[in-house]
C-alpha positions as CSV (number, residue, x, y, z in Angstrom):
1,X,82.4,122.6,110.7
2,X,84.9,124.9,112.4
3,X,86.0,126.0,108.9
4,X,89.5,123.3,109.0
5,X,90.8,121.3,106.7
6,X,90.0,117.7,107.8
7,X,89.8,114.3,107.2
8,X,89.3,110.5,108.7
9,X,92.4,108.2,109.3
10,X,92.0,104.6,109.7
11,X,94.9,102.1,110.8
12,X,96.4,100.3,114.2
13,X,97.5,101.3,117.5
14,X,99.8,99.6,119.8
15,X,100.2,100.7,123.5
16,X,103.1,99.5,126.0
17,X,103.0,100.3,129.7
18,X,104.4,98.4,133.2
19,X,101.4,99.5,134.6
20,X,98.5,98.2,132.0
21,X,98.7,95.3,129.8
22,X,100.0,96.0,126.4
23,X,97.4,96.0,123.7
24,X,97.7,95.9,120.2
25,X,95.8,95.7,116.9
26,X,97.9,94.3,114.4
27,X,97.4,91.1,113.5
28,X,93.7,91.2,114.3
29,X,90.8,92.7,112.6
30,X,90.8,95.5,115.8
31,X,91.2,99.0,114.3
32,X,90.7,102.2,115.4
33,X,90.5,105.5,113.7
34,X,91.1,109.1,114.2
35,X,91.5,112.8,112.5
36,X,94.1,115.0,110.6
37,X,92.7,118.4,111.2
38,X,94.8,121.3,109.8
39,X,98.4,119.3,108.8
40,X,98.0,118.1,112.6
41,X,98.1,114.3,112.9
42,X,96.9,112.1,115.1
43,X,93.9,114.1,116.5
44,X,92.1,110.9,118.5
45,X,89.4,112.2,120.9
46,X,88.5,108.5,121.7
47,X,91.5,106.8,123.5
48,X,90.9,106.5,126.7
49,X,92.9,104.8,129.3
50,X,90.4,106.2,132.8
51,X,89.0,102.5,132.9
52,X,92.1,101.0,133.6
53,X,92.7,102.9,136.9
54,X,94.5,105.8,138.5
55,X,97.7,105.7,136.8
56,X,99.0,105.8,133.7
57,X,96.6,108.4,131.9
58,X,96.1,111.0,129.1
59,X,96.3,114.7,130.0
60,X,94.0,115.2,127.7
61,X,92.6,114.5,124.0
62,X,95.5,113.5,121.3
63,X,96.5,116.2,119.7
64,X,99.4,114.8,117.3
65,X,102.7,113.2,118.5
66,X,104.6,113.8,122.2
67,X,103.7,113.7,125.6
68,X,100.6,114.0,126.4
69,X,100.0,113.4,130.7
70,X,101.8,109.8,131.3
71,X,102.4,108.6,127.7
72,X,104.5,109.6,124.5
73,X,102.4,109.4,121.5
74,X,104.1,108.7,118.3
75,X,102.9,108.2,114.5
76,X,103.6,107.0,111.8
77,X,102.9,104.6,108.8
78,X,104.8,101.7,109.6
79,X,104.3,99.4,112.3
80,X,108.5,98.6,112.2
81,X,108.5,100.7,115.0
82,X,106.3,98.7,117.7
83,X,109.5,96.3,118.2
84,X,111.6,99.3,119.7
85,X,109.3,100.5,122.6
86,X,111.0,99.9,126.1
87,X,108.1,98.1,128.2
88,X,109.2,100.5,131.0
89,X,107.4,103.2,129.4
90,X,104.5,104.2,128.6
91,X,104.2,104.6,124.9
92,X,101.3,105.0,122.5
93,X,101.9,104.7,118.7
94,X,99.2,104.9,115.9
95,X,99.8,103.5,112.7
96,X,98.0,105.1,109.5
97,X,97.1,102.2,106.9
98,X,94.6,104.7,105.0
99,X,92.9,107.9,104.6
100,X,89.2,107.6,104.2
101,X,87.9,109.2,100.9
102,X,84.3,109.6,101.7
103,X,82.6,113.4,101.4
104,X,80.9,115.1,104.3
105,X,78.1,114.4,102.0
106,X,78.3,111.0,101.4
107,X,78.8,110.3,105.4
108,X,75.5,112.4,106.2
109,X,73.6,110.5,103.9
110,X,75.1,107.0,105.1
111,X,76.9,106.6,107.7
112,X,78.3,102.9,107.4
113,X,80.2,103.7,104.5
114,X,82.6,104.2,107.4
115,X,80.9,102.9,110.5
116,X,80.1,99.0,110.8
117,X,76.4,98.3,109.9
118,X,74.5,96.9,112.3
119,X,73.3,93.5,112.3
120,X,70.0,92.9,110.7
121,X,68.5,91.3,114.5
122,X,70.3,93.6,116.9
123,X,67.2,95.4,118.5
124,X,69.9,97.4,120.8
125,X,71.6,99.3,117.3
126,X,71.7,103.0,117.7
127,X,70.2,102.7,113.9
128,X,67.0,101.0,115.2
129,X,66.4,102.9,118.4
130,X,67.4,106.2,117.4
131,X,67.6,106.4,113.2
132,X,69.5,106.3,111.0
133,X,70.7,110.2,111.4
134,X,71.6,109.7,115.8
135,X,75.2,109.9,114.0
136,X,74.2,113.4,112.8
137,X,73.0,114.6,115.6
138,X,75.9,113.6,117.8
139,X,78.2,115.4,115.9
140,X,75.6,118.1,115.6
141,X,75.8,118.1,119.5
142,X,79.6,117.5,120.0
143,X,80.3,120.4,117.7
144,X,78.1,122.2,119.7
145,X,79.2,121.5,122.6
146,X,83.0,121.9,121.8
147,X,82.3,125.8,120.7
148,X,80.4,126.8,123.9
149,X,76.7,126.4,121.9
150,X,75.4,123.3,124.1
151,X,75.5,122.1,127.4
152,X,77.5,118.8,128.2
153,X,75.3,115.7,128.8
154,X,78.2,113.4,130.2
155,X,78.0,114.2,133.5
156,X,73.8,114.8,133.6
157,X,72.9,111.9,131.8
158,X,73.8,108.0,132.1
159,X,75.1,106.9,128.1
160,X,71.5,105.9,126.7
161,X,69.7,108.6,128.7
162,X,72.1,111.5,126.5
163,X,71.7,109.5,123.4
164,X,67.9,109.8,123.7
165,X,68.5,113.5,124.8
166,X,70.8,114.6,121.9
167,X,68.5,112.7,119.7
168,X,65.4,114.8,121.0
169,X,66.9,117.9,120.4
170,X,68.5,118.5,117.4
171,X,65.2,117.2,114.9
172,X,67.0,118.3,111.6
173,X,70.6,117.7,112.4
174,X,71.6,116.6,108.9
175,X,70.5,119.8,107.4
176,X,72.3,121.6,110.7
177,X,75.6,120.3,109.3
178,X,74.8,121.0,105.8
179,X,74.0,124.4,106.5
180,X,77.2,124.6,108.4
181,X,79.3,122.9,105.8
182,X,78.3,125.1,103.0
183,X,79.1,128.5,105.5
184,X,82.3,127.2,105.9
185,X,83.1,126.7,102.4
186,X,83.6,123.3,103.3
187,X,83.2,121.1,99.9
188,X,80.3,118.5,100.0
């Protein structure tokens, strides 16, 4: 939606560190996924280390390969590499298995052709308490809010109370995207 060339990444990550436990996910059906926006590659908003503790952390988002706060972040598209990091460091690698083909179009209209489904009895599902289009309207909201349009809810809301509040405020966020898509010249 910011008018760049995009697209979803899927594959494993591996992270060493003296100071938390080493955790992997190859060799087990754990993934994790992130972005190539404009030739730049990883671009991961979702790693996270602030529940381990204090120390080692991000500086900020991933924003492809190098230091970034306490950690080195390399890429690539073999996992060869794990076997060489030094536990004494703190090293991040992320390990691109595939690129996701899916349109814009064909994620607004369903979203688990790349998120899981949820279960048919979970009662708790984003799907069932929200609909179907709460995906929408969080990225509706988190483009928002990343180009000064929206107020941050992280720190006014608990997690369930901004859900609800994203999902009361943007009432045609599907359309929203669309709209912004097609301005951008994005292809649908």
């Amino acid at each position: 939606m910011f008018g760049a060339n995009a697209d979803i990444r899927t594959g494993d990550f591996a992270f060493t560190s003296p100071y938390v436990r080493s955790v992997t996910s190859l060799g087990s059906d754990m993934g994790h996924a992130w972005c190539a926006v404009s030739g730049i590659v990883p671009v991961d908003l979702s790693l996270t280390f602030r529940h381990f503790g204090v120390r080692p952390q991000l500086s900020g988002p991933i924003i492809g390969t190098g230091k970034n706060g306490d950690w080195h972040v390399t890429y690539g598209c073999e996992s060869s590499h794990i076997g060489s990091y030094r536990e004494e460091s703190n090293d991040i690698m992320l390990i691109e298995r595939q690129i996701e083909s899916h349109t814009a179009e064909e994620l607004l209209q369903n979203p688990y052709r790349f998120l899981y489904p949820p279960q048919d009895n979970d009662g708790g599902s984003w799907n069932v308490l929200f609909g179907q289009d709460i995906y929408a309207k969080v990225t509706l909201h988190c483009f928002l809010a990343a180009s000064g349009r929206a107020k941050k809810v992280r720190f006014r809301f608990n997690s369930r109370e901004a859900v609800r509040w994203i999902c009361n405020n943007y009432p045609d966020a599907v359309g929203d995207i669309r709209n912004k898509l097609k301005a951008t010249a994005i292809n649908l």
